[in-house]
N, C-alpha and C positions, 0 to 999 in steps of 0.2 A: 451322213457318211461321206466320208471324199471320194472324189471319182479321182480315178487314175489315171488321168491325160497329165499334160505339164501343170504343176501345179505349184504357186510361188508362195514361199511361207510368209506369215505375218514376222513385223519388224518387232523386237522388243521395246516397248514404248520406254524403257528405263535403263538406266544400267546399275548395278550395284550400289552404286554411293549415292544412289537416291534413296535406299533404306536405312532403317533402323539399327540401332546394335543388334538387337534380337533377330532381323531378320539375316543379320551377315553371320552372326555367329555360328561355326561350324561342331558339333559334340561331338568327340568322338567317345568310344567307348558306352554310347548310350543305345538302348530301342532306339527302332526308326520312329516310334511314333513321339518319342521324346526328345527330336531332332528336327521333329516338325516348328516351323513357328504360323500360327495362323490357317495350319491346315495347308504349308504350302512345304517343299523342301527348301533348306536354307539358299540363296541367292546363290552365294559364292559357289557350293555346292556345283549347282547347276552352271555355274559360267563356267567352273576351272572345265567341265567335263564339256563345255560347248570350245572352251578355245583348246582343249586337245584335239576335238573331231574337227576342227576347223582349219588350226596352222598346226598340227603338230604331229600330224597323221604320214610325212614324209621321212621323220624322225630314225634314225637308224636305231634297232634294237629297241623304239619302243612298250612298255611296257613289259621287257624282257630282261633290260637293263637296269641297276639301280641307280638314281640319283643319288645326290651329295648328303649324306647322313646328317652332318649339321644343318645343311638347308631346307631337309626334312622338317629337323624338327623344330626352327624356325617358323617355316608354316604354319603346321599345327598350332603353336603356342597359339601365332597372331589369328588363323581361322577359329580355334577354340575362344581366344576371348573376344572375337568380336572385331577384330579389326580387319579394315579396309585392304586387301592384300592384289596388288600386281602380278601377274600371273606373268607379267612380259620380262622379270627381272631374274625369272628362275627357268633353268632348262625343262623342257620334255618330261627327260625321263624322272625329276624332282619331282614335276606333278602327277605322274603317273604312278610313283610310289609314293605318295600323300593320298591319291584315291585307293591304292592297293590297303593300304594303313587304313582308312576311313572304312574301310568295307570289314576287314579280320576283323577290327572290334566290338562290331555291332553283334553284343552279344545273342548266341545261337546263330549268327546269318542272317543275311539279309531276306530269306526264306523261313529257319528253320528246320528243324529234322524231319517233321510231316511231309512239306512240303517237297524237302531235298527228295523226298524216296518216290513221293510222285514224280515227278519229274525222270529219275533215274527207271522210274518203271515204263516211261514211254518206249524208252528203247526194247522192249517188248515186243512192240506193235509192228507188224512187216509190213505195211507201207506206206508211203509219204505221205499220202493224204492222212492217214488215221492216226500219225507222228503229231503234224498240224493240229489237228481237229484237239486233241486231245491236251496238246499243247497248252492251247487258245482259250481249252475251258480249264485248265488251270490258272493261267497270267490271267483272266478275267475276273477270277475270284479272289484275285488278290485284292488289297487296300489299293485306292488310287496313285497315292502318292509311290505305290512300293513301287506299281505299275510305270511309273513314270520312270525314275532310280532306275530300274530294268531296261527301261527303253533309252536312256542315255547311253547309259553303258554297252547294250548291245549298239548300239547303233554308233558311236565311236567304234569298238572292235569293230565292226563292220565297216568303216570308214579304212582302218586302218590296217585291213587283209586287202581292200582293193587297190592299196599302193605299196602292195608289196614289191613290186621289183623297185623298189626306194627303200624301203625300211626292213625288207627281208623277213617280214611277220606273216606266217600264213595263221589261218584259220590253226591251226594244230599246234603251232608255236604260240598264239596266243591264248588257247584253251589253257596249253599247259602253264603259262605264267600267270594265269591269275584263277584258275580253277579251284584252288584251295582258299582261295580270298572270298570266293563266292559260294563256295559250295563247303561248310564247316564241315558238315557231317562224316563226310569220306576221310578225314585226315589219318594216317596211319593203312589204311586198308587199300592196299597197290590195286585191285580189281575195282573195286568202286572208283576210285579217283580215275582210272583209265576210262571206265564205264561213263563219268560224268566230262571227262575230256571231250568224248567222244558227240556228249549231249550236246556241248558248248557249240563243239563247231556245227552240229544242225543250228544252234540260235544264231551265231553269227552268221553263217554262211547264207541263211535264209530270212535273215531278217528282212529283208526286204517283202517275205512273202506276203502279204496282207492278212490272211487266214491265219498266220501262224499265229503272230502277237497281235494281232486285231488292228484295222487299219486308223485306227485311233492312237496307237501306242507308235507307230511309224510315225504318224502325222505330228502326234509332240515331238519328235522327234527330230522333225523336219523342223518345225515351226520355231524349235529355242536353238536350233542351229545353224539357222535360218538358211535354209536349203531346201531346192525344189526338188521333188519327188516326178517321175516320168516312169509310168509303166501302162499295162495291162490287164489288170485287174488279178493277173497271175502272180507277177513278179515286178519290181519297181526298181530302179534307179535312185539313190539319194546323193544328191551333187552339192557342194555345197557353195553357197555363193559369198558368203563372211570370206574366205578365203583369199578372197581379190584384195581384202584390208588385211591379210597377214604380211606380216616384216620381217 
């Protein structure tokens, strides 16, 4: 388990175009588990989401905004068959609605319906510990990989509420533009989806808690973002240090 003093993430020994077609290939419209290559998430996948928590989190209307509909789906093509894709040649908000599309597709959720209603049933629970607790044994029993996916994701929004006086995205602005991207189930039903807004900003807002998402799912988190974590064992800090290489 990591201890929560300063804590400096490991470096990625590769970058993307030291893999295989398979491994850059991005599916969309598939299971996650048929999106995996080797048991791991696809590369790109995981870079496009480390260089938005990294340089893109300053972004005005981040994941609020839409990108360029052609350059959309430019991407797609080239992540779906496999090619090598520059993430530096496309704006923000392009990749942020490439991971918004990457996520609706996955048929049922990146959850599923079981899962969406746990979740949704935490807000039951009257207090923040038992919100956590409860949390924590749900995201634990997930698949590793989804665990991972999750922890990207939160943990970018998370990046990208704490520079809000830059991008003008709180927690609540950001639930709402990608809550239907993450959460199928509620689509059409205004109380559920308010209910699951609601969930979203506990994950983000508290990501950082250890307890909540386990302090394993922070630390991937840290570690492909390459960013040091600084806390308490309560609450942590994720800063990130790639950023100094943003242009």
């Amino acid at each position: 388990m990591a201890t929560w003093n300063t804590l400096e993430s490991q470096e990625l020994s590769s970058s993307c175009a030291d893999y295989s077609h398979e491994y850059l290939q991005v599916k969309f419209g598939s299971p996650l588990n048929e999106v995996l290559y080797d048991n791991h998430l696809p590369c790109q996948l995981v870079e496009m989401l480390v260089y938005i928590a990294s340089c893109g989190v300053t972004t005005a209307d981040i994941f609020r905004r839409p990108g360029s509909t052609a350059d959309v789906a430019v991407m797609i093509a080239d992540l779906a068959a496999g090619r090598l894709v520059d993430f530096s040649e496309y704006n923000f908000h392009t990749l942020a609605s490439v991971v918004k599309r990457f996520l609706l597709k996955i048929p049922g959720g990146l959850f599923g319906a079981e899962i969406e209603n746990q979740f949704l049933d935490v807000l039951r629970l009257n207090s923040r510990s038992k919100k956590y607790q409860t949390i924590n044994s749900i995201v634990t029993r997930l698949p590793l990989t989804t665990q991972q996916l999750f922890a990207l994701l939160l943990g970018t929004w998370f990046r990208v509420v704490n520079h809000s006086e830059y991008n003008t995205m709180s927690s609540d602005a950001v639930a709402k533009n990608v809550v239907s991207y993450l959460f199928h189930s509620v689509a059409g039903d205004l109380d559920r989806v308010q209910q699951a807004v609601y969930l979203l900003q506990i994950l983000i807002d508290d990501f950082s808690v250890p307890n909540m998402l386990g302090s394993r799912n922070v630390q991937y988190f840290a570690d492909m973002s390459r960013a040091r974590v600084y806390g308490d064992g309560k609450r942590c800090s994720v800063r990130s240090i790639y950023s100094t290489f943003c242009q």
